[in-house]
N, C-alpha and C positions, 0 to 999 in steps of 0.2 A: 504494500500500500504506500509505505513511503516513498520506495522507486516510483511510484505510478506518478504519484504527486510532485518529487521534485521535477521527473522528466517533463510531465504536462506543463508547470511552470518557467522551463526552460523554452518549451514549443513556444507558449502564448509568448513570449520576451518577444519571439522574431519576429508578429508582426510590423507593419511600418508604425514611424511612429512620428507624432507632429512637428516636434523640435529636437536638436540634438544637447543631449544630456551634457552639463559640464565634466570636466574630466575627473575632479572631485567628485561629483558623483557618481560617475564608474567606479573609482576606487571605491567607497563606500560600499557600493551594492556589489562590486564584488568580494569585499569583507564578507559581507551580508551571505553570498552564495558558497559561502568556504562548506558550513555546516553540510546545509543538503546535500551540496555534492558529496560529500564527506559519507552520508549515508548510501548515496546512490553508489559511491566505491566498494563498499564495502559489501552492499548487495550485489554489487554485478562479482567482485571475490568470490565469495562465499557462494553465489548461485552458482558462478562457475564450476567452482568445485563436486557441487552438488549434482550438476546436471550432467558432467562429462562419467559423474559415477552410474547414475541414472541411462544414461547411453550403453556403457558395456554393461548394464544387468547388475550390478553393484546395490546395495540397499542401503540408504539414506538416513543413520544412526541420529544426529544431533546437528542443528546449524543453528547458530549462535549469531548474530548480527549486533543487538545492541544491548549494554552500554557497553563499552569496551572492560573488561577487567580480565583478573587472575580463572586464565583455564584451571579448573580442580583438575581436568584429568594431567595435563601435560604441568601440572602446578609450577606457571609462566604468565606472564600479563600478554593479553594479546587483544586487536581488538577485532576479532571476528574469528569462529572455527567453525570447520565440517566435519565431522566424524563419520566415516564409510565403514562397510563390512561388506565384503567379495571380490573384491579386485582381485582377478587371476592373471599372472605371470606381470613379466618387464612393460609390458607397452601399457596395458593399461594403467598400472600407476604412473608411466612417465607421462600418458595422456591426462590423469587426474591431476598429479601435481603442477603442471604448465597450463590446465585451463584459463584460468586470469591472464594470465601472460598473452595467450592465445586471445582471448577476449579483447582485450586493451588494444592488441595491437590492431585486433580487425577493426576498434573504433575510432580508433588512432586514424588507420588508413583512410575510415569515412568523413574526418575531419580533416584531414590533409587533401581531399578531394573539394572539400566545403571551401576551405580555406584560399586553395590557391589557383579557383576557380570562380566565375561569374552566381556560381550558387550561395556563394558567401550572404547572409542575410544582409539587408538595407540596413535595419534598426541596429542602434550600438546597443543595445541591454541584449540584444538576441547574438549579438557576435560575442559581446563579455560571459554572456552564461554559456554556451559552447566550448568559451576558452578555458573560461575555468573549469567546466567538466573536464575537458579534453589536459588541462594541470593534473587533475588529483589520476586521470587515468596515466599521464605519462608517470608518476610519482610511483604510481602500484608498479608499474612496469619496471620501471629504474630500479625501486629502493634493491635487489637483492645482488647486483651486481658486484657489489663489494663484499656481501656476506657470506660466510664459513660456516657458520652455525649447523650441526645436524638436524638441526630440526626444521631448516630451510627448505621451504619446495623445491628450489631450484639446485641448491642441495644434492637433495634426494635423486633428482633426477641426474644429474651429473654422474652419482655412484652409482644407478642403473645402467651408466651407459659405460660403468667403467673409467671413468674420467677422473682422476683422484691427481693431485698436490699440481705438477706443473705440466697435465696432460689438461686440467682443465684451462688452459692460458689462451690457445686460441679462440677456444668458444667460447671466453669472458670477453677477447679482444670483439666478438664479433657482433657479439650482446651488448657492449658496450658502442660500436658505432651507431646500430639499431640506434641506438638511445639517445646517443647526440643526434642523429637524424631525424626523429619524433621532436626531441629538445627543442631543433633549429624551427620547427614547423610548430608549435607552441606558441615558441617566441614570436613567430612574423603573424601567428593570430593575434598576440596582442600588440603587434606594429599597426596591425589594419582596423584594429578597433580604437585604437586613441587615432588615429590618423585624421587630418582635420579632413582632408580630401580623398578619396578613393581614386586613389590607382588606377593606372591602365593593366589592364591584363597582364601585359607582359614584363610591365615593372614590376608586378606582383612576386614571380618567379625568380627576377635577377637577384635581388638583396638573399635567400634562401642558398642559391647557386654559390653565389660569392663567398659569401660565409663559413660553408662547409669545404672551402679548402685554403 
């Protein structure tokens, strides 16, 4: 229900709208939108998880969304878990643990298509609440790049595939560019939403281009 609701009020943002908002007011209101995205992250996490279990036949123990605190079972603070029972063999759990990741990135890619294309909404509260969605989803995606931890999904997966101390280096390198790439496409969302003037198409593209190298 809460997904249902932040997304709906992210829709209604994009229609047009009469005057453009001060920039002060963007920032504000997207202080404002930190929260619900914040829930909508954490639902599309956690459904992921649930649903790629739900896909291979797997049965769907506990999912947790909110408030954030101390898991009893794994007794660790976190702010969201799934707990499954039947994943059989390597692939489906490396399919379970990378859902989000996989999710993010498919939304990613449909706001890199919004973004730096003529579909980009008119109204600036519709292109700021996109952007900040499109924040807290590169954030899920990013955060595990640096992390070790076993108890990390990405992790997990990693030792699935075999991948342990300085075998897993290129596939950090490669998850890492992923990431500046989404980062750069972020970024030029909120270039075009303070932007006093909209861009020609193709200037859209150059500042993205330039950047990443």
């Amino acid at each position: 229900m809460r997904l249902a609701i932040a997304v709906a009020t992210i829709c209604a943002l994009a229609s047009p709208a009469a005057a453009e908002p001060a920039e002060r007011t963007l920032v504000y209101t997207g202080l404002a939108l930190i929260p619900p995205t914040y829930l909508v992250g954490v639902a599309l996490h956690e459904g992921s998880h649930a649903l790629a279990a739900k896909l291979v036949g797997a049965t769907v123990l506990d999912v947790h969304l909110f408030p954030p605190r101390r898991d009893p079972r794994a007794d660790k603070f976190r702010f969201g878990w799934t707990y499954v029972r039947g994943l059989r063999g390597k692939d489906e759990r490396i399919f379970f643990y990378l859902a989000p990741k996989l999710t993010d990135a498919l939304l990613l890619g449909g706001f890199t298509a919004l973004v730096l294309t003529d579909a980009w909404p008119q109204n600036r509260y519709g292109q700021l609440g996109l952007t900040v969605l499109a924040t807290g989803l590169w954030v899920d995606f990013a955060k595990d790049v640096l992390l070790f931890s076993r108890h990390n999904d990405v992790v997990k997966a990693f030792d699935l595939w075999c991948l342990r101390g300085w075998r897993q280096v290129p596939a950090r390198l490669v998850y890492a560019g992923v990431i500046v790439g989404f980062g750069l496409v972020v970024a030029h969302g909120y270039r075009r939403t303070f932007e006093s003037d909209d861009a020609d198409p193709a200037a859209r593209v150059v500042p993205l281009v330039t950047g990443a190298f």
